[in-house]
Structure formats: structure tokens, C-alpha cells
C-alpha positions in Angstrom: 0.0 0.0 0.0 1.3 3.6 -0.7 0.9 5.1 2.9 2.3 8.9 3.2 4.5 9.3 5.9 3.1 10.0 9.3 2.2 9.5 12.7 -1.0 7.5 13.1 -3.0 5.7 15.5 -5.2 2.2 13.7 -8.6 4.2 12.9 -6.8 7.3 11.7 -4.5 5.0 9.5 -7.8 3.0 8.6 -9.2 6.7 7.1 -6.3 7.0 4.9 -6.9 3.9 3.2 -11.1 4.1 2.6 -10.6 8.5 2.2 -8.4 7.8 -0.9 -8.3 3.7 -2.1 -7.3 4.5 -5.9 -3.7 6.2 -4.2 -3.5 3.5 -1.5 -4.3 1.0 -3.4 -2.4 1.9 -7.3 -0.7 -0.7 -9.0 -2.2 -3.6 -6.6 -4.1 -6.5 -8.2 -7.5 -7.0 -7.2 -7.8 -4.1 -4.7 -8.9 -4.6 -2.0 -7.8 -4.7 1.7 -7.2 -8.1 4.4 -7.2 -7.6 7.5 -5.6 -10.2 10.2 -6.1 -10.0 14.0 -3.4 -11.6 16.4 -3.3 -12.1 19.8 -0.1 -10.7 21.3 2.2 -10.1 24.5 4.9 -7.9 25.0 7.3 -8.8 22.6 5.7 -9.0 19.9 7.1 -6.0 18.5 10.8 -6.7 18.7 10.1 -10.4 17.1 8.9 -7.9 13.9 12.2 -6.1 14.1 14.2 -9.2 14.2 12.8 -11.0 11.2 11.4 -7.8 9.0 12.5 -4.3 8.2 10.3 -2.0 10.1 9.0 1.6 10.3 7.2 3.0 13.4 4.2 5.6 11.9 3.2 6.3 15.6 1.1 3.5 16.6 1.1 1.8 13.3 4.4 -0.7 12.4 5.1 -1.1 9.2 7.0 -4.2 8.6 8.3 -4.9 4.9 9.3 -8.9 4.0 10.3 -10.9 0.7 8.3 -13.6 -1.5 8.8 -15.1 -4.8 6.2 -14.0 -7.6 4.7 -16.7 -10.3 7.8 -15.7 -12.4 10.3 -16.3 -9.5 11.9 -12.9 -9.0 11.6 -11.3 -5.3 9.8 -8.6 -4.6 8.6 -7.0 -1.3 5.8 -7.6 0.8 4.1 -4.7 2.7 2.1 -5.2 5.6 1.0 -2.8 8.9 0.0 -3.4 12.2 -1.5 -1.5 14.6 -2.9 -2.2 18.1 -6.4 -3.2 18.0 -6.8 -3.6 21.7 -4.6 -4.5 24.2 -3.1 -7.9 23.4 -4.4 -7.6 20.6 -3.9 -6.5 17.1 -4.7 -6.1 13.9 -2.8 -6.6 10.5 -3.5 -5.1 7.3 -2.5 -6.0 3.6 -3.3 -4.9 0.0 -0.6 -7.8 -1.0 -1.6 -11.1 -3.2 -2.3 -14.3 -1.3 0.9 -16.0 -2.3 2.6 -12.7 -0.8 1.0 -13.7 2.6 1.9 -17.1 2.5 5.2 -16.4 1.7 5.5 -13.2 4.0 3.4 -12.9 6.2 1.7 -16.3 8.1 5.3 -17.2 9.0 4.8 -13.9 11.1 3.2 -15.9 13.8 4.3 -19.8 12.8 7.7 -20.0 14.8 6.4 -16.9 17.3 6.1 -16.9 20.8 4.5 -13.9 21.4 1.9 -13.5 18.0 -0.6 -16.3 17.1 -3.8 -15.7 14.7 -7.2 -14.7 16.6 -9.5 -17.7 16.1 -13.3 -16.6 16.1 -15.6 -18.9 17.6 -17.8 -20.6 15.6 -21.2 -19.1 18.8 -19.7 -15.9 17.9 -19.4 -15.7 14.4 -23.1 -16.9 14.1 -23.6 -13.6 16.4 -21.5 -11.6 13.7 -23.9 -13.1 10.4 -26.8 -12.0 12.5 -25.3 -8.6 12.7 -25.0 -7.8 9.3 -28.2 -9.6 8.3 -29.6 -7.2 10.7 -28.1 -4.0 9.4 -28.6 -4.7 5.6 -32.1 -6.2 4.7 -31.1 -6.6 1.0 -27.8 -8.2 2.2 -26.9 -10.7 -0.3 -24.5 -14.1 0.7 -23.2 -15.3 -2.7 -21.0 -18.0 -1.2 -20.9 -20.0 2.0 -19.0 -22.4 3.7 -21.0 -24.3 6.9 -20.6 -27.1 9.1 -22.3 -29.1 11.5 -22.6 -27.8 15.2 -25.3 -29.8 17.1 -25.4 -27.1 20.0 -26.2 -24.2 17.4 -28.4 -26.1 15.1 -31.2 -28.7 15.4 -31.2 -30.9 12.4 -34.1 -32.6 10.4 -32.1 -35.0 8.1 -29.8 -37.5 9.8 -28.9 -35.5 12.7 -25.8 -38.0 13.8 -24.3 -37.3 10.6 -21.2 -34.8 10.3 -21.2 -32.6 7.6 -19.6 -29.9 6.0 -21.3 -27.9 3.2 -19.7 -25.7 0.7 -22.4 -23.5 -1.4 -21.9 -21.0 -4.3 -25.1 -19.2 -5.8 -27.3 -15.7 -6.2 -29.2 -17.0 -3.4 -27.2 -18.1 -0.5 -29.1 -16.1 2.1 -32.0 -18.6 1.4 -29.7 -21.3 1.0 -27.7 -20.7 4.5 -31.3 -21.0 6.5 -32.1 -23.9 4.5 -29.2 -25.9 5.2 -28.9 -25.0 8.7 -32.6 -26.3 9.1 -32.6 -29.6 7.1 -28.8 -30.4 8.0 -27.4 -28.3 11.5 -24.6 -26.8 9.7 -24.2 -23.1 10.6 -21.9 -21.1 8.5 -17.8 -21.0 9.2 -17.1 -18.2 6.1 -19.3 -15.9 4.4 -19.0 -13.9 1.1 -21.4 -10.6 1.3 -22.6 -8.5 -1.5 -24.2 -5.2 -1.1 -24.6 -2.2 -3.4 -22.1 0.0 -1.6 -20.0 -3.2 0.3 -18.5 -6.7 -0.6 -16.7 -8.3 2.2 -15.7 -11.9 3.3 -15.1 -13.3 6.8 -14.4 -16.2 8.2 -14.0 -18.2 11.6 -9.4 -18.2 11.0 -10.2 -14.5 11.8 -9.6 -12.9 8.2 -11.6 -10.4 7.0 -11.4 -9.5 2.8 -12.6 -5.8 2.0 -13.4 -6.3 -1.3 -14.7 -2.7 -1.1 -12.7 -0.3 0.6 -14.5 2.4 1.4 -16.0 3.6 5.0 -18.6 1.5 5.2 -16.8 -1.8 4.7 -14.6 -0.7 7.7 -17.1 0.5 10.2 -18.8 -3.4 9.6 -15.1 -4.5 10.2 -15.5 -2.4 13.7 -18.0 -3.6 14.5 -18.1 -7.1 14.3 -15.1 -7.2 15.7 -16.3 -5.3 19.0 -18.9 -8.2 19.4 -16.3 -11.2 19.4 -13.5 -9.7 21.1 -14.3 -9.8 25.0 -14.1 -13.9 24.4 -10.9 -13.9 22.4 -9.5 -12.0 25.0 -11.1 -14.2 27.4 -9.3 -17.4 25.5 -5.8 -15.7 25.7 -6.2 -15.7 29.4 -6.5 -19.4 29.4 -3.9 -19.9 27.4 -1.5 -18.0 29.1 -2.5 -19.7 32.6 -1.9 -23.5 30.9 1.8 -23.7 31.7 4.7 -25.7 33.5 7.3 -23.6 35.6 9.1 -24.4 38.4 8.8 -22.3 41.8 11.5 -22.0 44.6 11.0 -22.9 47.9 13.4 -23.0 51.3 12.2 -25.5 53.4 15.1 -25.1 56.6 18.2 -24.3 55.1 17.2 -25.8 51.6 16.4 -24.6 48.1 14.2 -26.7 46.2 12.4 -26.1 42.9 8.9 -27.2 42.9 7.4 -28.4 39.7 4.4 -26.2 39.5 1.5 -27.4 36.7 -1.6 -25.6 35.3 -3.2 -27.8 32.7 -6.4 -27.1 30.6 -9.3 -28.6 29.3 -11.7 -28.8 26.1 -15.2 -29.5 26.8 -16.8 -31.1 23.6 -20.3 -30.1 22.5 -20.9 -33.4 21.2 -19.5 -36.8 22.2 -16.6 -37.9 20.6 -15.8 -41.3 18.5 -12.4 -43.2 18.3 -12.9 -42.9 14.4 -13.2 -38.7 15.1 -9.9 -38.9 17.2 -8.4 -40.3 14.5 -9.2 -38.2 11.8 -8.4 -35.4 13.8 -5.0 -36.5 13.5 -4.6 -36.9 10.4 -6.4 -34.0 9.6 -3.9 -31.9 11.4 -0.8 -34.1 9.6 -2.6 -33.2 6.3 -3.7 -29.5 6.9 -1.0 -26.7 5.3 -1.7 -24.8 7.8 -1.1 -26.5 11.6 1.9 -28.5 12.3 1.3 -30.9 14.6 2.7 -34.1 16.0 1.7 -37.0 17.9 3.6 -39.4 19.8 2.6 -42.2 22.0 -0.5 -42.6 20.5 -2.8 -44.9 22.7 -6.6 -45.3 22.2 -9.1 -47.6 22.9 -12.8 -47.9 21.3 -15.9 -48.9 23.3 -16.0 -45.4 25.7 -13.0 -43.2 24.1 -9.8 -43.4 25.9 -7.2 -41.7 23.7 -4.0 -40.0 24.9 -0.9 -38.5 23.0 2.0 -36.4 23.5 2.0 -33.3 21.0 4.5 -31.1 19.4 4.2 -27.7 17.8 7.0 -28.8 15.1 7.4 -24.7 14.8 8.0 -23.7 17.8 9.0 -26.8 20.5 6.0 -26.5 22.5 5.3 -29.8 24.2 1.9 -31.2 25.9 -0.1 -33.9 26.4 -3.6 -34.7 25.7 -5.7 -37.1 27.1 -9.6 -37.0 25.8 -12.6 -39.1 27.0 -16.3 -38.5 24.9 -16.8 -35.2 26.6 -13.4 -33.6 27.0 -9.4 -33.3 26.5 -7.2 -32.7 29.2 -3.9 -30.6 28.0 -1.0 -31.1 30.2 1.7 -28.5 29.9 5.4 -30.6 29.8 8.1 -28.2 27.7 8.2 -24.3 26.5 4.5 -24.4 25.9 3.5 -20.7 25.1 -0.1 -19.5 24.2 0.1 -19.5 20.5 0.5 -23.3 20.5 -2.4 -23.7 22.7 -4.8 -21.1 20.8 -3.5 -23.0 17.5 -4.1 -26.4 18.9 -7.6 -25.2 20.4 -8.2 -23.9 16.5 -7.6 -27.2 15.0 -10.2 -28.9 17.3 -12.4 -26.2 16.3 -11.7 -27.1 12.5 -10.9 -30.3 12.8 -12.9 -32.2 15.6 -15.6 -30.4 17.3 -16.5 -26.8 15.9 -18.7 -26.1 19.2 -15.9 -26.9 21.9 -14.7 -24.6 24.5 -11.3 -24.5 26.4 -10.7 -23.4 30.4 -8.2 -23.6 32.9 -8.8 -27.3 34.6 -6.7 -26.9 37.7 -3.0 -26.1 38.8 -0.9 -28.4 41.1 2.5 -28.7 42.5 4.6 -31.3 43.0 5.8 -31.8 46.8 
């Protein structure tokens, strides 16, 4: 994007963009604007200045990277964040999706302190409702849903698992039908509106296909709806960990092992068969690098329990899951974006309606 130089805080830089998008936006295919939203912690800045060149624009970092085009020359990326909330912010883009998978999503792969803002799947069901709301003549011209028996009662086969991809003129009509006949409530939506075209989705992207003030004060505002219980998940997270604390007993120093684990509650009972392809769905996804180690599982009443890596970034846990829940036990280096991104991939993967909280802390005598 072609900012001018200055000193700006997110919704002043935000103005820039929709006050003059043929400037901002000259010479870049497609035009339109993504936006990102990560949760953060303190260092989050200086992990941008160690693996991009930045420029500080007041509250707005601009941080520049490299990819390869389709003809294999470099070229750079641009991208700028600014702090949505505290904890909390928000990335925006006018680059090509191959420039953000080059760039940009290994922004937050091997980070510590940056991970990508889920959306769950309660909340973004809040969000459609929102703009359906707003705009009576809304349009949905492409949806993707999936089956969430705690959102959505369903008339055909209700034990069934299903995901539904739809394409058409009328996908408003469509998205109430499906969720009726099927349960599958919507996970990414594609709107169309005379003055605004936007797409969102539950990995917490947002595409302005039009970039103008309206599209952004939609952006605003759905994003004030879900926030409170991302926020609320990055708590967790951060309180799921392993340390060790020192106590002097007498005359001696000893270091207590000191564990907080978690646990997801399922909204539906979970198969062995479901374990399973969880698994392998995580092995197979582009996205999530996963590993798990001794595997054991046993059919009849699920009893399943693994130890998993983040290959990324070291993080080390173990899981243990019955029908209802999974226990996560903290064991090495395991920060809050590998718990957020493991919690996203049951969200994706397993169980779309689950929720995680902190299960209990203990300490070792």
C-alpha cells in the first residue's frame, strides 16, 4: 500500500486507506484490503524487528518482508499493524495471497508472542446475525458451513457430520435452509451489497473487497462483538503452563514443579474414528503443524491420549480425551500461541462447538 508518511493511530490510518483507495491502493491486483487479527504479548514488536525491516508511523508498524512472484523474482511484501486492543492486534495488507503465505503467516508460525485470533464458531453466528440485521437486502453469494449440534437442530440424519460448501445468487436462502434440514451453521461468508463486498471467516480474516468507509465500520463492529471472548481465550492460554517455583524448606532450596493444565469441553460426544481423523487432519492441513507421539486409544467409551508437538515452535503437551473432554498437560516451552492454534484445529478439525478453560494447577511436593 502507498501510505504517506506520518504519525497514526489504527482508525486514523484505517481513514487513509477508505478516504483515498485508488492512491492507496495503485498498481495492486484485485484491490482490495485483508485484515488479520493476532493475539499478542509484549514482545511482539521486537520479534517484527528481528525478522522484518520495520518503520514506526506512531502506533502503526510497518513491517516490509520478501516472497517469490509466479515468475520467481523477489519482490517485497508490505504489511501494517496496529494495536487493535490491548493484546491484541490487527494486521493489514493490499498484498496477493501467495505474498501472505510467503510473508506474512510465517509472522506468527515460529512466534512466541503473536498467534492468529480464532473466532468462535457461537460468535461468528452472532456476527452473520449482525449484518443480516443491518442490511435487509444483504446478499450471501458464497458459504461455507458445518455441523454444530449445540447451534443447530437438524431434520435429516442428525448423527451425521457434515460440511457444506455453497456457491449461488441465493445463498441467504440457502444458508437458513441448510442450517434447518442439515445443522450446519456457517464458518465463512461472502457478502454483497450495493455500496459493500466483504468476506469473513472463523481463522479470523476479514477481505474488504470494497474499501470504502462502510466496509470498515462493519469490520469495527463485528469485531467489537467477538472480542471480550478472544481475550477471554488468551487468558486461558497464558494460565496452561509448566514452571518451576522456589521454595526454602530449613536451610534448603528446592524447585517445585508447579502445573496448570487445561481442558476442552466437547459439544458433542466424541468417536475413536473422530480422534483419529483429527489427526490426520492436522498431519494433512497446510496450515497447523502438529505431532503426535505415543498414541494410545481404545474404542468402546473413548480413551485416547498422546503427546504433542508444535514442530514450529518446540511446544510440548499432552492430551488425554474421554467422549466429553481433553485434558492438555503442559510438559516443555509451551507458550499461548501453541495452545490457541491447537484449540483452533479442534475447532476445524474435531468439534466446531468446543470450548477451552483452565482445569486446575498443582504442584509437585
Amino acid at each position: 500500500m502507498h501510505i504517506p508518511e506520518g504519525q497514526y493511530n489504527l482508525k486514523e490510518f484505517c481513514r487513509v486507506i477508505f478516504d483515498s483507495p485508488e492512491r492507496v491502493l495503485d498498481g495492486y491486483h484485485g484491490q482490495r484490503i485483508k485484515s488479520f487479527l493476532y493475539l499478542s504479548d509484549d514482545g511482539w514488536r521486537d520479534y517484527l524487528d528481528e525478522h522484518y525491516e520495520t518503520e514506526e508511523l506512531g502506533g502503526i508498524t510497518k513491517f516490509v518482508g520478501e516472497y517469490r512472484n509466479r515468475k520467481g523474482a523477489e519482490q517485497p511484501a508490505k504489511f501494517y499493524a496496529g494495536q487493535y486492543k490491548d493484546d491484541l492486534q490487527m494486521v493489514l495488507t493490499a498484498e496477493t495471497e501467495e505474498a501472505i503465505r510467503q510473508a506474512l503467516r510465517p509472522v506468527s508460525e515460529h512466534s512466541d508472542c503473536l498467534s492468529p485470533m480464532p473466532i468462535m464458531t457461537e460468535d461468528f453466528q452472532t456476527m452473520n446475525e449482525i449484518v443480516l440485521s443491518t442490511y435487509d437486502d444483504m446478499r450471501i453469494s458464497e458459504f461455507k458451513s458445518k455441523r454444530v449440534p449445540s447451534l443447530a437442530d437438524a431434520r435429516t440424519r442428525p448423527d451425521v457430520d457434515r460440511e457444506i460448501e455453497y456457491k449461488g445468487a441465493d445463498g441467504r436462502d440457502r444458508l437458513d435452509e441448510f442450517r434447518d434440514e442439515y445443522g450446519v451453521v456457517p464458518t465463512r461468508i461472502q457478502y454483497e451489497h450495493e455500496n459493500v463486498s466483504i468476506r469473513i471467516d472463523t481463522s479470523g480474516k476479514f477481505t474488504l473487497e470494497t474499501v470504502n468507509k462502510e466496509s470498515f465500520n462493519i469490520l469495527f463492529d463485528l469485531l467489537s462483538e467477538v472480542v471480550v471472548n478472544v481475550l477471554e481465550l488468551l487468558d486461558v492460554a497464558n494460565q496452561i503452563k509448566f514452571e518451576k517455583r522456589e521454595v526454602v524448606p530449613g536451610n534448603l532450596k528446592i524447585q517445585v514443579p508447579e502445573v496448570s493444565s487445561g481442558e476442552i469441553d466437547f459439544d458433542q460426544q466424541v468417536s475413536l474414528m473422530q480422534a483419529e481423523n483429527f489427526i490426520k487432519g492436522t498431519k494433512n492441513s497446510d496450515d497447523l503443524n502438529f505431532s503426535f507421539t505415543d498414541v494410545t486409544k481404545q474404542a468402546g467409551s473413548l480413551d485416547f491420549s498422546a503427546q504433542v508437538t508444535d514442530e514450529n515452535r518446540g511446544s510440548l503437551f499432552n492430551v488425554s480425551a474421554t467422549e466429553e473432554s481433553m485434558r492438555i498437560v503442559p510438559k516443555h516451552d509451551c507458550s499461548f500461541p501453541s495452545l490457541v492454534e491447537f484449540y483452533l484445529a479442534v475447532i476445524q478439525l474435531l468439534d466446531g462447538g468446543a470450548e477451552m478453560r483452565l482445569y486446575e494447577s498443582q504442584s509437585a511436593a
